[in-house]
C-alpha positions in Angstrom: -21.8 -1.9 -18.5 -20.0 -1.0 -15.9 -19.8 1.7 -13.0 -16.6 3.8 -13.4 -14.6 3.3 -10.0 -15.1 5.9 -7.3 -12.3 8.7 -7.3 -9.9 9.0 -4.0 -9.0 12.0 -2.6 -5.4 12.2 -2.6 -4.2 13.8 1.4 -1.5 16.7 1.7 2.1 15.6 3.8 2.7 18.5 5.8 5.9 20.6 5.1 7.9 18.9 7.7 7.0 15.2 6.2 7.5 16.2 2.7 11.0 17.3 3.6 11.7 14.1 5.3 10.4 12.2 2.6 12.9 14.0 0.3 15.5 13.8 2.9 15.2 10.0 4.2 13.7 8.2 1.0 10.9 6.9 3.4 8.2 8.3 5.6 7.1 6.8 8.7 3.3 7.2 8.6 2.5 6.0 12.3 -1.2 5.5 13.5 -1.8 6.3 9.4 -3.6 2.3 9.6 -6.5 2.4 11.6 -6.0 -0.2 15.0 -9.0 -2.1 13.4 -7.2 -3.3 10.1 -4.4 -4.5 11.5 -5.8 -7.8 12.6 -7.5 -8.4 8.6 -4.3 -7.0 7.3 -2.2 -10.3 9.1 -4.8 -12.4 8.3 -4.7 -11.3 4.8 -1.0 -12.0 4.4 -0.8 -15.0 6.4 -3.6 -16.5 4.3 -2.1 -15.2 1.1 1.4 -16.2 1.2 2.5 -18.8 -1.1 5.8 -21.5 -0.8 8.4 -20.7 -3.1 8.0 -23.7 -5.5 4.5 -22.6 -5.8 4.8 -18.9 -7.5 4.9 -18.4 -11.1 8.3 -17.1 -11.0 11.2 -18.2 -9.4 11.4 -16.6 -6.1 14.5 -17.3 -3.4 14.1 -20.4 -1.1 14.2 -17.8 2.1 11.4 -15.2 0.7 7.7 -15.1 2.0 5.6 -14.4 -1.2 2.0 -13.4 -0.2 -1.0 -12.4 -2.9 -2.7 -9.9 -1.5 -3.2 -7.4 -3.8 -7.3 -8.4 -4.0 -7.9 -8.3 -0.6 -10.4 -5.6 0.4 -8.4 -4.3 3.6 -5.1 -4.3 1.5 -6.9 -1.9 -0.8 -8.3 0.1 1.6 -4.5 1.2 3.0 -3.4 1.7 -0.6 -6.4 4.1 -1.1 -5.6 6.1 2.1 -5.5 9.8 1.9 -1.8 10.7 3.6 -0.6 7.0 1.7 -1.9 8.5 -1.8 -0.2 12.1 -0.9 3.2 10.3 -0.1 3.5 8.9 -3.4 2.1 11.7 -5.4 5.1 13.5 -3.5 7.1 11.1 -4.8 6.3 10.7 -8.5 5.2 14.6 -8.3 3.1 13.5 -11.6 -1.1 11.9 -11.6 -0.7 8.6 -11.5 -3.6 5.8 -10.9 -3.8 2.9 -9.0 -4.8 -0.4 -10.9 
C-alpha cells in the first residue's frame, strides 16, 4: 500500500497581485524560483525536449516539445506556495495537481 501524497500549502497573492492577475491575465512572479533551480530547470528541459517526428502527436516542424513533467525540480515550482495561490485565484475552486 501506498503512502497518501503530502498536502501543499496553497500561498495568498496580495491584493495588489490578485488585481493584476484579474486585470492582465498573467502575473509576473519574479524571484518566486529560487536562483538554485534555475540551472536543473534548463537542464531538465534541454534534456527533455523531443524532435518533432518523435512526439506521439503531430506537433509543428518549428515547436520545441520537452517532457518534463516527471522531473523532480519541475515539480517542485508547480508545488510552490505563491504558484499554487495564483491558480487557485484563477479557477477560484480546489483543484489538485496530478
Amino acid at each position: 500500500m501506498t503512502a497518501a501524497p503530502a498536502r501543499t500549502g496553497v500561498g495568498r497573492l496580495s491584493e495588489a497581485d490578485a488585481h493584476r492577475l484579474e486585470e492582465d491575465g498573467y502575473l509576473l512572479l519574479r524571484g518566486a524560483i529560487p536562483a538554485d533551480w534555475i540551472a536543473p530547470l534548463r537542464d531538465a528541459f534541454e534534456s527533455g525536449t523531443l524532435p518533432s517526428e518523435q512526439w506521439p502527436v503531430p506537433r509543428g516542424r518549428d515547436w520545441r516539445h520537452a517532457m518534463v513533467d516527471l522531473d523532480a525540480t519541475v515539480q517542485q515550482v508547480c508545488r510552490l506556495p505563491v504558484m499554487l495561490a495564483a491558480v487557485h485565484h484563477v479557477l477560484k475552486a480546489p483543484f489538485f495537481l496530478g
